[in-house]
DRENVEX-308428 format. One record per residue (C-alpha): y, x, z. Coordinates in pm, whole numbers, plus 50000, padded with zeros to 5 digits. Layout:
N
YXZ...
***
This chain:
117
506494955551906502674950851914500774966051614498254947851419494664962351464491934962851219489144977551383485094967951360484674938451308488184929851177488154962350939485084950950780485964915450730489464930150591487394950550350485124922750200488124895250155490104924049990487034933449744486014894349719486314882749323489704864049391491704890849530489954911649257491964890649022494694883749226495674922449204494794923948814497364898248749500054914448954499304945348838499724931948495502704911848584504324944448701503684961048382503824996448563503805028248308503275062348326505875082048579507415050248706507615053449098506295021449332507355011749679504584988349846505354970250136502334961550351500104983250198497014966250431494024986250333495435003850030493724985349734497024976649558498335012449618495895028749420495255005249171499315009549034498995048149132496445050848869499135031448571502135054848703499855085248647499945121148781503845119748683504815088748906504225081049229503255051249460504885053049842502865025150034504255010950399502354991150657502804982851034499314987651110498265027351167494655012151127495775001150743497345030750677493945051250797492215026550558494255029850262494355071450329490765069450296490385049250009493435076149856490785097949919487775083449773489865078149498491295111549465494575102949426497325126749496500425102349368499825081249590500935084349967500165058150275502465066350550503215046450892506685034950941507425008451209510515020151289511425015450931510004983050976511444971451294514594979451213514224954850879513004924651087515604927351356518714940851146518054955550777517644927950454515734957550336514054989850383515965023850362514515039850127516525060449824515185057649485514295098049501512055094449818509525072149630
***
């Protein structure tokens, strides 16, 4: 399975649609669709650069937690970084094609218990 790279050019034209006013907004309302509060735990499946991931890390607190997915080890690099300028610790970016091959070819979901998240 080929990954998807986001590398010069592509990283920084990732970076400016994903801070662009729309997508801005875009996360505001799902964030406020979600209604996330304090110590909930979030599973976020393509993760891409990590804007999402840290945005709902910062509702579910110190006391919850945000686990964030994404084929890409280029995303997850981004969105560690932006954990980082963030200095979030509740939030944690991890790679996990396997995870997500097996979904696409067999798996209606991804295997992950409640009390990994």
């Amino acid at each position: 399975m080929n990954t998807l790279s986001f590398t010069g050019e592509m990283a920084r034209l990732q970076q400016a649609i994903a801070e662009s006013h729309d997508l801005v907004v875009c996360r505001g309302t799902v964030l406020e669709g979600l209604n996330l509060r304090t110590s909930e735990r979030v599973l976020e499946v393509g993760c891409g650069g990590g804007y999402l991931t840290y945005e709902a890390a910062r509702f579910v607190g110190p006391t919850g937690r945000v686990c964030a997915v994404d084929i890409s080890p280029d995303q997850i690099a981004a969105a560690q970084q932006r954990g980082a300028e963030f200095g979030s610790s509740n939030a944690a970016p991890r790679i996990s094609r396997r995870r997500l091959t097996a979904m696409r070819s067999s798996m209606p979901f991804l295997p992950f218990k409640s009390s990994n998240i």
